[in-house]
C-alpha positions as CSV (number, residue, x, y, z in Angstrom):
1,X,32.4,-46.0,-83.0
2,X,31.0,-44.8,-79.7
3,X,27.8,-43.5,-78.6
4,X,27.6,-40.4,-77.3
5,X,24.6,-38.1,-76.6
6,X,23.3,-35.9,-74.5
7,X,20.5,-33.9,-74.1
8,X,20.4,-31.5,-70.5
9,X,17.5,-30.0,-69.2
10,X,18.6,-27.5,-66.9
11,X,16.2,-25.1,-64.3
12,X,19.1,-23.2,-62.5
13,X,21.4,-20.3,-63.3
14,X,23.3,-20.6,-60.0
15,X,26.9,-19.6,-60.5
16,X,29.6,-20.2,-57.4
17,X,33.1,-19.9,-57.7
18,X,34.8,-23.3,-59.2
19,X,38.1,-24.0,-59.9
20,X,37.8,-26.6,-62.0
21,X,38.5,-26.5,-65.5
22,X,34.6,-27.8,-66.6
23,X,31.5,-26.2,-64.8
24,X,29.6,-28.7,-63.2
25,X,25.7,-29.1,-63.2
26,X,24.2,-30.5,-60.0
27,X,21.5,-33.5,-61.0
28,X,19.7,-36.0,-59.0
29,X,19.5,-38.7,-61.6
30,X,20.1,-42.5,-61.7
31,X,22.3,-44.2,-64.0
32,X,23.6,-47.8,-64.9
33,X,27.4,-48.4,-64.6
34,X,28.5,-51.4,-66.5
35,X,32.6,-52.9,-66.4
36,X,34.0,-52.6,-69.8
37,X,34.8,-55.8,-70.5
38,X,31.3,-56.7,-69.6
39,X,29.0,-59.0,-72.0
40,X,26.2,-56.5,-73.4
41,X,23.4,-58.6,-71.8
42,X,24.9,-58.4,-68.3
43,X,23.0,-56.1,-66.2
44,X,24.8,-52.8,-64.7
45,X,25.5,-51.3,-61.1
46,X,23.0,-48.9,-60.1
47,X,24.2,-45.6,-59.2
48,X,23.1,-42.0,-58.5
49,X,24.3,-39.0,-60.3
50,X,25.5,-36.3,-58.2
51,X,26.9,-33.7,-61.1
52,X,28.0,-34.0,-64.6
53,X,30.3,-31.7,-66.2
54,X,31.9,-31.5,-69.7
55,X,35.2,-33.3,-68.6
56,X,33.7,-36.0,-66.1
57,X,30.8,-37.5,-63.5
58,X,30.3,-37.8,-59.6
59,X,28.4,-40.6,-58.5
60,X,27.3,-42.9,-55.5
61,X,27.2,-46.4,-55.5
62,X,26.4,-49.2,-53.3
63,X,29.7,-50.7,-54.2
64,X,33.2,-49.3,-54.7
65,X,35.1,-49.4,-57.9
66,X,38.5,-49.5,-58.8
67,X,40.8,-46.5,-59.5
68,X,41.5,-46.1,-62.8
69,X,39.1,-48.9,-64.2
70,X,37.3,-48.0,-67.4
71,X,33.5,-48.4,-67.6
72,X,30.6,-47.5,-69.5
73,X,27.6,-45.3,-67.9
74,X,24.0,-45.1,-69.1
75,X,21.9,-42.5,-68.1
76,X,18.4,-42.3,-70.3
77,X,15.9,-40.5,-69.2
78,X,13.8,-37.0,-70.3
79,X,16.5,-35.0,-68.8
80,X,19.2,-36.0,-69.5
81,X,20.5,-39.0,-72.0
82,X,24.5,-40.6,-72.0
83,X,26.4,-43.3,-72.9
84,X,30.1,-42.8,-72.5
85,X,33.1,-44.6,-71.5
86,X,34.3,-43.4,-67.9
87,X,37.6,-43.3,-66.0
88,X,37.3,-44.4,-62.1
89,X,39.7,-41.3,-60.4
90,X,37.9,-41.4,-56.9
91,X,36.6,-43.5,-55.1
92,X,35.6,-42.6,-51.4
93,X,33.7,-44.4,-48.5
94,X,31.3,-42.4,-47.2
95,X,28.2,-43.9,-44.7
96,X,27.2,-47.2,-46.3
97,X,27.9,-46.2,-49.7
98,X,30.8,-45.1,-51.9
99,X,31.3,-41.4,-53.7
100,X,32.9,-42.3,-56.9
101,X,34.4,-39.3,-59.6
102,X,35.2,-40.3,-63.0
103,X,36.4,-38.8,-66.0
104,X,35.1,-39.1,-69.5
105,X,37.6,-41.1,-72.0
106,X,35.7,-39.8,-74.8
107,X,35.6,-36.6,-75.5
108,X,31.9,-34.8,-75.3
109,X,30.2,-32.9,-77.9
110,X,29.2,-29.4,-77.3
111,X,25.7,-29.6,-77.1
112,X,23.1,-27.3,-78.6
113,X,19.3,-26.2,-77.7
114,X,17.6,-27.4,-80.7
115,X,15.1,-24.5,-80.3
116,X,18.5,-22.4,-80.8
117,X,18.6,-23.1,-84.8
């Protein structure tokens, strides 16, 4: 069984020109990033959401991760709200910190305004 929701708050209509197969949103969020084998009680990495799309996540952390490692990320706030299992596909130093992409292993439900019904 996994836990997945998500609930995106978005101010922007900005389209540009992406070639990727999932539009991304741009957010300034923070997020928890915990190893998958890790006990529930141990606490996560701390990293900061660059954009979220339907297929995967760009982050920065303070420490690098592993290509293709699986882990779980937490996000819970007002604007946004996810807990999926990730797949580590980039991993970059950049400055003092490390931009990291991952993909979502599970796939995402299409989400819907509630004011929509």
């Amino acid at each position: 069984m996994h836990d997945v929701f998500i609930i995106m708050k978005t101010t922007s209509n900005t389209a540009t020109a992406e070639r990727r197969a999932a539009r991304r949103q741009n957010i300034v969020q923070s997020a928890t990033l915990h190893a998958e084998n890790a006990h529930a009680m141990t606490p996560g990495a701390l990293v900061s959401i660059n954009n979220i799309s339907a297929t995967g996540i760009s982050f920065d952390s303070a420490h690098p991760s592993d290509e293709g490692a699986t882990c779980r990320v937490l996000i819970n706030s007002e604007a946004l709200r996810l807990n999926s299992r990730v797949r580590i596909v980039r991993c970059e130093k950049r400055d003092s910190r490390y931009a990291i992409g991952a993909e979502f292993i599970e796939e995402l439900p299409e989400w819907k305004n509630p004011s929509d019904n």
